[in-house]
C-alpha positions as CSV (number, residue, x, y, z in Angstrom):
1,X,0.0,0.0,0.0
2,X,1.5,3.5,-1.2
3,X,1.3,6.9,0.8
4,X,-0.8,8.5,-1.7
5,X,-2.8,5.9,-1.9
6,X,-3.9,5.4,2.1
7,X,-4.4,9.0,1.7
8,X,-6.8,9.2,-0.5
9,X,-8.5,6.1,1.2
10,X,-8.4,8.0,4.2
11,X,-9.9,11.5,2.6
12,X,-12.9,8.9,1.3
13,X,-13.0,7.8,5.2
14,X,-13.8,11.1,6.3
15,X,-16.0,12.3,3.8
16,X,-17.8,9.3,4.4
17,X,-18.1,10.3,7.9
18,X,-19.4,13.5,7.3
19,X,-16.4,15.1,9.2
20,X,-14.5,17.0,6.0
21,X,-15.0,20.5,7.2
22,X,-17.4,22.9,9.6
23,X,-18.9,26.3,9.5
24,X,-15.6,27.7,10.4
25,X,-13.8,25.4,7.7
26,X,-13.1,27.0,4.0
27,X,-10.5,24.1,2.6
28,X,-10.1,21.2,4.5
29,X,-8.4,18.2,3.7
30,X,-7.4,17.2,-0.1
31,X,-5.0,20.8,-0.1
32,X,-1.6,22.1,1.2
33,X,-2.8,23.3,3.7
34,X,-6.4,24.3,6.0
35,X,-8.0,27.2,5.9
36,X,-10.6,28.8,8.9
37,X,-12.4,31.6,9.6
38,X,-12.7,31.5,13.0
39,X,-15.1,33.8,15.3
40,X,-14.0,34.6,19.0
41,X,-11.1,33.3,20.8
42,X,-9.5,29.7,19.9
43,X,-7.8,27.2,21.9
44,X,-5.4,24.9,20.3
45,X,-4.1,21.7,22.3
46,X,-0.8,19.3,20.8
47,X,-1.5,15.5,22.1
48,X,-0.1,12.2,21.4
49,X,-0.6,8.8,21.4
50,X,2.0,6.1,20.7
51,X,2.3,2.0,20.7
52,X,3.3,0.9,23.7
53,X,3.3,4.1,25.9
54,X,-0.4,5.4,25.7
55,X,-2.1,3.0,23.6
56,X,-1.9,-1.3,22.9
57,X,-2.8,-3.4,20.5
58,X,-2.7,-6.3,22.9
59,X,-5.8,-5.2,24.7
60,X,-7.4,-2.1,22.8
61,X,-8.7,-2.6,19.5
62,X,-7.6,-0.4,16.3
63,X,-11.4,1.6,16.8
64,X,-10.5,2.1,20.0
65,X,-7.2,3.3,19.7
66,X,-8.2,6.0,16.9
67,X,-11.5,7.2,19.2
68,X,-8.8,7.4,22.2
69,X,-6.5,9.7,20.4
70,X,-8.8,12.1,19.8
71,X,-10.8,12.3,22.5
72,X,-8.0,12.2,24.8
73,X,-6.8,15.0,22.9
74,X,-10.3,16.8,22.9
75,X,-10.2,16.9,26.6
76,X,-7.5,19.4,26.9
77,X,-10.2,21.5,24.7
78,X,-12.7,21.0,27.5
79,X,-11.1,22.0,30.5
80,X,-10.4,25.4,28.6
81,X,-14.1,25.5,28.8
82,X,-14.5,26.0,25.0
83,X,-16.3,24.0,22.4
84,X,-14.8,21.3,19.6
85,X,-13.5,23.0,16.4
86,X,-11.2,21.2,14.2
87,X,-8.2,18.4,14.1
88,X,-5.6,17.9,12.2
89,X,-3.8,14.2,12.4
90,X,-0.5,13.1,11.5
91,X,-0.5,8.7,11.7
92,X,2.8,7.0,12.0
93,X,2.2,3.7,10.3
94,X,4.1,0.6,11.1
95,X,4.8,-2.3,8.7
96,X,2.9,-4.9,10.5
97,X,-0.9,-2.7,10.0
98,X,-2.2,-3.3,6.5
99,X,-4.6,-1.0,5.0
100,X,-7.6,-2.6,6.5
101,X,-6.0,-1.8,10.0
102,X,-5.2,1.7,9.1
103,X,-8.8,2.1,8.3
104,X,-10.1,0.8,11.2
105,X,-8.1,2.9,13.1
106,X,-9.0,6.0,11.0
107,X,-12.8,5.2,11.3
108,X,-12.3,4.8,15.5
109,X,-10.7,8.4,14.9
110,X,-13.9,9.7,12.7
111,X,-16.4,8.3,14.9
112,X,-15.3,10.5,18.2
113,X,-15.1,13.7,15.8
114,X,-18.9,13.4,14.5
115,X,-19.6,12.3,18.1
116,X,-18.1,15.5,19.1
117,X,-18.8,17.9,16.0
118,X,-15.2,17.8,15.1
119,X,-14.1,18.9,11.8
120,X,-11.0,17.0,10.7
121,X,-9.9,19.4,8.6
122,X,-6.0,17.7,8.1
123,X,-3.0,16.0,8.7
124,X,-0.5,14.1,7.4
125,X,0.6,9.6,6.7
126,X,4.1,8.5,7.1
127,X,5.6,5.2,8.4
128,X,7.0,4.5,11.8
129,X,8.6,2.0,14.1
130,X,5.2,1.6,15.8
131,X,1.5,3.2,15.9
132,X,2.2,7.0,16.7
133,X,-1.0,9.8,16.3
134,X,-0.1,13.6,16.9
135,X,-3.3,15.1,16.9
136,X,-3.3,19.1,16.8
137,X,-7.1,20.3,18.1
138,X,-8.4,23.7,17.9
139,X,-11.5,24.7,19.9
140,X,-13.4,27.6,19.8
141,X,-15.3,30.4,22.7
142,X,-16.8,33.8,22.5
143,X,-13.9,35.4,23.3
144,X,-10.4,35.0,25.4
145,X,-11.8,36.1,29.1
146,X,-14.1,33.6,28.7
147,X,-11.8,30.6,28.7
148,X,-11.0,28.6,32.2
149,X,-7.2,28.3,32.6
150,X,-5.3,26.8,35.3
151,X,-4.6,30.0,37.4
152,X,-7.7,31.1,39.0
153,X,-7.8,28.7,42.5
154,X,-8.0,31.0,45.1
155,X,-8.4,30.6,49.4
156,X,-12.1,30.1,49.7
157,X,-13.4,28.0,46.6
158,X,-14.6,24.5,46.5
159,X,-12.9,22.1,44.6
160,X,-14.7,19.8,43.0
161,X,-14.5,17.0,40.0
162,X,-17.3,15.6,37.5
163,X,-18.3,12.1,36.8
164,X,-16.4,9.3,38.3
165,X,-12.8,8.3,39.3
166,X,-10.7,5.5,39.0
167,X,-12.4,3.7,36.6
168,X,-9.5,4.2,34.1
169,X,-7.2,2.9,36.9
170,X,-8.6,0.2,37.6
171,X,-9.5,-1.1,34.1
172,X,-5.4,-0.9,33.9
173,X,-4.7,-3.4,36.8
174,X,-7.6,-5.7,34.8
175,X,-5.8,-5.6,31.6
176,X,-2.5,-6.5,33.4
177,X,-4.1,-9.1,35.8
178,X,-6.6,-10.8,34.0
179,X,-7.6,-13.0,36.8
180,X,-8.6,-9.9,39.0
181,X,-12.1,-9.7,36.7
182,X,-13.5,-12.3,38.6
183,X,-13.9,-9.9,41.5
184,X,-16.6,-7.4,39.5
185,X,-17.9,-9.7,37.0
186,X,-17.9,-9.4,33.4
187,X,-20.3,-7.0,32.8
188,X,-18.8,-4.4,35.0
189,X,-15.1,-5.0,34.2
190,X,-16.1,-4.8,30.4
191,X,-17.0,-0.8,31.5
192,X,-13.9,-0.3,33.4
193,X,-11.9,-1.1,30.7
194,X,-14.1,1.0,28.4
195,X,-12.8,4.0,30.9
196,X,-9.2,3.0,30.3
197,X,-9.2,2.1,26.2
198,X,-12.6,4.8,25.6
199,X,-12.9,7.7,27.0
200,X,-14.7,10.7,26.4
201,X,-14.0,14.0,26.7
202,X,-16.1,16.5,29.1
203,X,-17.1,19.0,26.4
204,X,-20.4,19.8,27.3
205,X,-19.7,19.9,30.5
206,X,-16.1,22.1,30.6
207,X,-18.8,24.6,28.5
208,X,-21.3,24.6,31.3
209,X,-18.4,25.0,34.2
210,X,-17.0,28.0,32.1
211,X,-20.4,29.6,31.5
212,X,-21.1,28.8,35.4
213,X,-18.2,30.9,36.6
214,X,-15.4,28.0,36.8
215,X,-12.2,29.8,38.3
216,X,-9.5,27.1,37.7
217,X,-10.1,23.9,35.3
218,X,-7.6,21.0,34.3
219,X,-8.4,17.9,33.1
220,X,-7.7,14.5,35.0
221,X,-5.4,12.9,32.9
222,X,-2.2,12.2,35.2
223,X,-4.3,11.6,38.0
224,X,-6.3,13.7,40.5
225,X,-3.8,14.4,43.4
226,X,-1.0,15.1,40.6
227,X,-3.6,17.6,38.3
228,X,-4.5,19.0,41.8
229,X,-0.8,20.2,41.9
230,X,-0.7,21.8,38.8
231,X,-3.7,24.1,39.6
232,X,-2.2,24.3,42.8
233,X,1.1,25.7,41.7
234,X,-0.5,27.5,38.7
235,X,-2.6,29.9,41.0
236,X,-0.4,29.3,44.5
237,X,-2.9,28.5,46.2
238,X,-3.5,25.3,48.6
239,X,-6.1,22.7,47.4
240,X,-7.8,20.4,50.6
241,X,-9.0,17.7,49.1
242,X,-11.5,14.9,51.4
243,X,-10.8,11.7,50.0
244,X,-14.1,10.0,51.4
245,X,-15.9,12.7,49.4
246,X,-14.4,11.2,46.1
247,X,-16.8,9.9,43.3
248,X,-15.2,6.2,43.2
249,X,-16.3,4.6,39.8
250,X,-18.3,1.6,40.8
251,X,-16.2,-1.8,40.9
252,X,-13.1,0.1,41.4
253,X,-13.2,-0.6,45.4
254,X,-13.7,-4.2,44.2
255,X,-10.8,-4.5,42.3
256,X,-8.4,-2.7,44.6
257,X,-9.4,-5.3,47.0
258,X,-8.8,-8.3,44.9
259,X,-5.6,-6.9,44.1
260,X,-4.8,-6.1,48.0
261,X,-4.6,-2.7,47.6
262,X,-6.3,1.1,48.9
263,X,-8.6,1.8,46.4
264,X,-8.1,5.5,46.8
265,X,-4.3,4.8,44.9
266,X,-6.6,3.9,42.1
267,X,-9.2,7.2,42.5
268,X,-6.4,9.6,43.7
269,X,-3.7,8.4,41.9
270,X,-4.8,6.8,38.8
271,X,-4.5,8.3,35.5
272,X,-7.2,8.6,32.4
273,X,-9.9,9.5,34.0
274,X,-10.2,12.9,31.7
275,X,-12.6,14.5,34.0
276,X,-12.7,17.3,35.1
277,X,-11.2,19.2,38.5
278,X,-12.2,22.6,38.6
279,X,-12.8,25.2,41.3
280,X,-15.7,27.9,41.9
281,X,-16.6,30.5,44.5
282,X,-19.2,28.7,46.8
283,X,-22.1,30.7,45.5
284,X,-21.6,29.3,42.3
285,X,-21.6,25.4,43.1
286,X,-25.8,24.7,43.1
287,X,-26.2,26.6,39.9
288,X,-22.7,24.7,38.1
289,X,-24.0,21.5,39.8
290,X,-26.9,22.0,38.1
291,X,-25.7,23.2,34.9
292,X,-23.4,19.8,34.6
293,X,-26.2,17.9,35.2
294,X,-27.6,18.9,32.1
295,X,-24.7,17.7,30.3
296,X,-25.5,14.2,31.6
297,X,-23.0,13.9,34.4
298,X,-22.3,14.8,38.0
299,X,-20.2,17.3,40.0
300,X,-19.2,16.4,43.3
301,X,-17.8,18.7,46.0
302,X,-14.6,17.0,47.1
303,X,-12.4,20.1,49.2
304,X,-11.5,23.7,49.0
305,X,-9.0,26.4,48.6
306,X,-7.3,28.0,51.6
307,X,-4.2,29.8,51.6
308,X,-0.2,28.5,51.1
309,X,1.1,26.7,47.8
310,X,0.0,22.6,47.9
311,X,-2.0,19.5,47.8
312,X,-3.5,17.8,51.1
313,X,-5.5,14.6,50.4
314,X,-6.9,14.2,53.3
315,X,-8.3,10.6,55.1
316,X,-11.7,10.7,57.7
317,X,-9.2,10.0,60.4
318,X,-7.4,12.8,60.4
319,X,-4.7,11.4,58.2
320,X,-3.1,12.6,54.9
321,X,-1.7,10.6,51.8
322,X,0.9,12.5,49.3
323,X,-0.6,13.7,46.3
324,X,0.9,11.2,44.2
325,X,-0.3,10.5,39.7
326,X,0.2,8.7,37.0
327,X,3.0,8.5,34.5
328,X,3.0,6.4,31.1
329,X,5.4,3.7,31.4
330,X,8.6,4.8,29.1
331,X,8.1,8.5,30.0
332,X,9.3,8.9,34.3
């Protein structure tokens, strides 16, 4: 199979999705180079997702590892609080994934940016060692004081986080210890590892958060206690976090006990969750939790903001665990 060739198979892909170009698009793919006329601010996010470090073969399939890599990259877009504009991809193919594979991977890709109104509006196709996607997304908001960035916690906010944690972590620990499934069942460790090889990014809701006054967003990608640090250092401020208040993913507990361990290292510490972990003044919590809602999730109250520069995650007894996350193996 020739470049030029899986290119224009791939161009066919996306047209056939219906995911060629947007309002904002004016040449897409099939050109040099994109063209948009954009309105308002944009905010553009650089991800990637390579064999062996983020993604793998062995227990994700080729769908899931194209829907991952953009929606993991999509989830940067949300915690800005703005809305899904275009992507641009550049695949690294290896020699041992054919054309069918390629495809299958492309159309995993396709089917999270119609999900997601995505445009994919470029990229590029060359071969490499293994399975490598940079994916470049630009979102879109009314205008630059509108976006949520990581410097706004400040001593008395709340902190709190949408949907569920852990999930991601513990579908890990099942793909590495098979066995441990017994302890859940099929049924629910089949949706744990949906959180770790599917995710989804919080688009709807990062919008609602923004227009609900958010102060301080990040998404959970390296793990709650570590993405409580950044926003943390980015706004010196000192986050108090209540472990027992923690949205556990159901079945996580489960597995951490199978596997003889606290399940808060999977729903603190565990990576891949991509929610959400934002901050707001206390008079806007009822009408964000609300708002969220809408969006077809939950936001849970888990601390606050006081003053000095840190991370407490805090036990019911009084205790306190280091705020500890989640690195890709190949990247410490």
């Amino acid at each position: 199979m020739r470049e030029f060739e899986l290119i224009e198979r791939l161009a066919e892909r996306i047209g056939e999705a219906g995911v060629e170009g947007g309002e904002r698009v004016v040449i897409g793919v099939g050109d040099d180079a994109a063209v948009t006329v954009p309105s308002g601010a944009t905010v553009t996010s650089v991800d990637m997702a390579v064999e062996g470090v983020h993604v793998r073969r062995e227990t994700a399939s080729l769908a899931e590892v194209g829907r991952k890599a953009l929606a993991t990259a999509l989830s940067d877009v949300a915690a800005m609080g703005a809305e899904a504009g275009e992507a641009y991809v550049a695949l690294g193919i290896p020699a041992d994934l054919d054309e069918r594979g390629a495809l299958a991977l492309f159309t995993g890709l396709a089917e999270i940016a119609k999900e997601t109104g995505t445009a994919l509006a470029g990229g590029d196709v060359s071969a490499a060692p293994v399975i490598m996607l940079a994916v470049t997304v630009v979102g879109h908001i009314e205008s630059a004081d509108r976006v949520v960035g990581r410097r706004g916690a400040a001593p008395g906010q709340v902190v709190c986080v949408t949907g569920e944690l852990g999930g991601a972590a513990a579908g890990l620990l099942l793909s590495a210890r098979p066995e441990l499934r017994d302890a859940v069942g099929s049924e629910r460790a089949a949706a744990l590892l949906r959180r770790l090889n599917d995710p989804r990014p919080r688009l709807a809701a990062g919008a609602a958060l923004a227009r609900s006054g958010a102060a301080a967003m990040i998404d959970v990608s390296d793990g709650l206690g570590a993405d409580a640090g950044h926003l943390a250092r980015a706004g010196d401020a000192w986050l108090e976090i209540e472990l027992e208040r923690l949205p556990v993913a159901p079945g996580v507990a489960e597995v951490a006990s199978a596997a003889g361990i606290d399940p808060f290292d999977l729903a603190a510490d565990g990576g891949e969750d991509y929610e959400l972990l934002v901050t707001l003044a206390p008079e806007r919590l009822e009408p964000a939790t609300a708002a969220v809602r809408e969006t077809g999730t939950e936001l849970t109250a888990i601390g606050e903001v006081t003053r000095g520069c840190g991370v407490l995650l805090r036990a019911t007894d009084g205790s306190a665990r280091p705020a500890r996350g989640f690195e890709h193996p190949g990247t410490g």
